[in-house]
N, C-alpha and C positions, 0 to 999 in steps of 0.2 A: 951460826944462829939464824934464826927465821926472823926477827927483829932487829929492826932499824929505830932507833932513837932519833927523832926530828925534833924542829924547836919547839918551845911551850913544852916539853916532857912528852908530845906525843910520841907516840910506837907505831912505827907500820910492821903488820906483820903479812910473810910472803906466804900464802897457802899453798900447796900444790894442788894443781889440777888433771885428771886423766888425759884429757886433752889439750890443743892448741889451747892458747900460748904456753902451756904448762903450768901456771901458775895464776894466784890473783891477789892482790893487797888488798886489807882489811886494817882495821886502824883501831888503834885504844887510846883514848885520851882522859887525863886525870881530873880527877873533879872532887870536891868537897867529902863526898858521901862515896865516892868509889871511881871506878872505872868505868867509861862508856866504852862499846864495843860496838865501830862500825863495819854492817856488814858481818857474813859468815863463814866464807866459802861454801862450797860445796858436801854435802852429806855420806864423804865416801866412807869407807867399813872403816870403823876404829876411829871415826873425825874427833869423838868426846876423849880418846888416848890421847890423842895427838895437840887438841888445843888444850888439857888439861897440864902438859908437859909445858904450856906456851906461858900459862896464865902462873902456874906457879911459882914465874921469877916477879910477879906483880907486887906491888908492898901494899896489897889492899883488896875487897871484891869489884867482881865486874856486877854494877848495880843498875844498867842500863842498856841495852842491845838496839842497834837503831837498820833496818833494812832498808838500804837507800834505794832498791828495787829488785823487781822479782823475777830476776837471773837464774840461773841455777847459782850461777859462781858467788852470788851476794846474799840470797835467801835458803840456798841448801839446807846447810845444818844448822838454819834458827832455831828449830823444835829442840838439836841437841842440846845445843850452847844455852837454852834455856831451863833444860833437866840441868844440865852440870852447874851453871852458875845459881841458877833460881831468880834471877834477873826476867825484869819485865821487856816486852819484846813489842817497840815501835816500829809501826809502818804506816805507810799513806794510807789514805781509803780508798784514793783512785787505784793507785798499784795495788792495793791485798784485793781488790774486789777483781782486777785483771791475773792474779797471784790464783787464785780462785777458779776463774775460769779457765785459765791453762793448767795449771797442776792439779783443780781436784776436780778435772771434767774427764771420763774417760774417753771420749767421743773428740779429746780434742787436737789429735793427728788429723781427724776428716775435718775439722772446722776450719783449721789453720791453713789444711790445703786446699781447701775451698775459697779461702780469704784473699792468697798468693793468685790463684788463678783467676778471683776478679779482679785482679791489680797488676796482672800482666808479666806475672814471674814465669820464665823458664819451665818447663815441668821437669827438668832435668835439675834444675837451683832449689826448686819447690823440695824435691824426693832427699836434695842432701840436707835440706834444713829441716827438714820432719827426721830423718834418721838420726841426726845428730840430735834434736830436742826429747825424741823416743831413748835414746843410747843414756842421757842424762836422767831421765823419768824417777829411776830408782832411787836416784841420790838425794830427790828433791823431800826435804822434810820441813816444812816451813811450819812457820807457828801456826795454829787455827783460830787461837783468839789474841790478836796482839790486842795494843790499847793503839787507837786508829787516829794517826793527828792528821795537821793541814800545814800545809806552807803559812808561814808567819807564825807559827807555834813555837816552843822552846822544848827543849829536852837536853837537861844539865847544864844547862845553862848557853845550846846552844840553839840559834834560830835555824827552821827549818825552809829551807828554799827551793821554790819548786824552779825545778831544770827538764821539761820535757823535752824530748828528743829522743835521745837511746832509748830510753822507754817513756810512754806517756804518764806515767804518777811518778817519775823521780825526782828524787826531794834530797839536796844536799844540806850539809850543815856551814854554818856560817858563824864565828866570832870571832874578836880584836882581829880582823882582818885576813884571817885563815878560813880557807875553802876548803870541807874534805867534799872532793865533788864525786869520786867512783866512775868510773870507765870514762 
């Protein structure tokens, strides 16, 4: 099975990925009104087959989608998991507005290697991190209109906490003492 049963009734589930590391956890956790779904993996062929097969051992809908940031492996298949469920789809407004500029700029292979070479990267590091991010491009189907929260917000009852770093708008969730933090 793709699902691990963790305390509190949450679920991790293990997506697979085309690439390194092969894979990525994504998380459901139970709530009054249904399911939260954090996280989406990645948007590859058949992803709405594939999580549709996941969700129907659930005893409820998934009535909340939460993108902790805009990865490929995390924000991929939101647009899907959002046709399949019909769930509303949270994001940061720091991360969807950076979700934005990466995935729906076409120009932004040249930006990004422009970015690396005022920062000092390799052009050799530069050329594998644009091919890998280019190689991903297809998969990426992110929501276009989430509903855009902030750190200190709630969503199902859980607070949203900003964690910059990996990425600058990532935003984990936090309650009775449970972190889903994502990479």
């Amino acid at each position: 099975s793709n699902v691990d049963e963790l305390s509190s009734g949450i679920r991790r589930v293990t997506c697979p990925l085309p690439t390194r590391p092969g894979h990525v956890h994504t998380y459901l956790m139970p709530g009054d009104d249904g399911w939260t779904l954090v996280d989406t993996g990645i948007g590859v062929p058949n992803v709405a087959d594939w999580w549709e097969t996941e969700l129907a051992q659930l005893d409820g809908p998934v009535t909340a989608i939460v993108v902790t940031h805009f990865h490929p492996d995390h924000v991929g298949a939101a647009a899907d998991l959002h046709e399949l469920t019909g769930a509303q789809v949270y994001q940061g407004v720091l991360d969807y507005a950076q979700c934005e500029l990466v995935w729906g700029n076409p120009a932004w292979p040249e930006r990004i290697t422009e970015w690396f070479h005022r920062h000092g990267a390799p052009p050799d590091v530069t050329a594998e991190l644009v091919d890998q991010g280019s190689a991903y491009r297809p998969f990426i189907r992110y929501q276009p209109d989430p509903v855009l929260v902030e750190a200190g917000e709630h969503v199902a009852g859980w607070e949203l906490v900003a964690a910059p770093g990996h990425a600058d708008g990532q935003l984990c969730l936090l309650r009775d003492g449970i972190l889903i933090a994502a990479d």
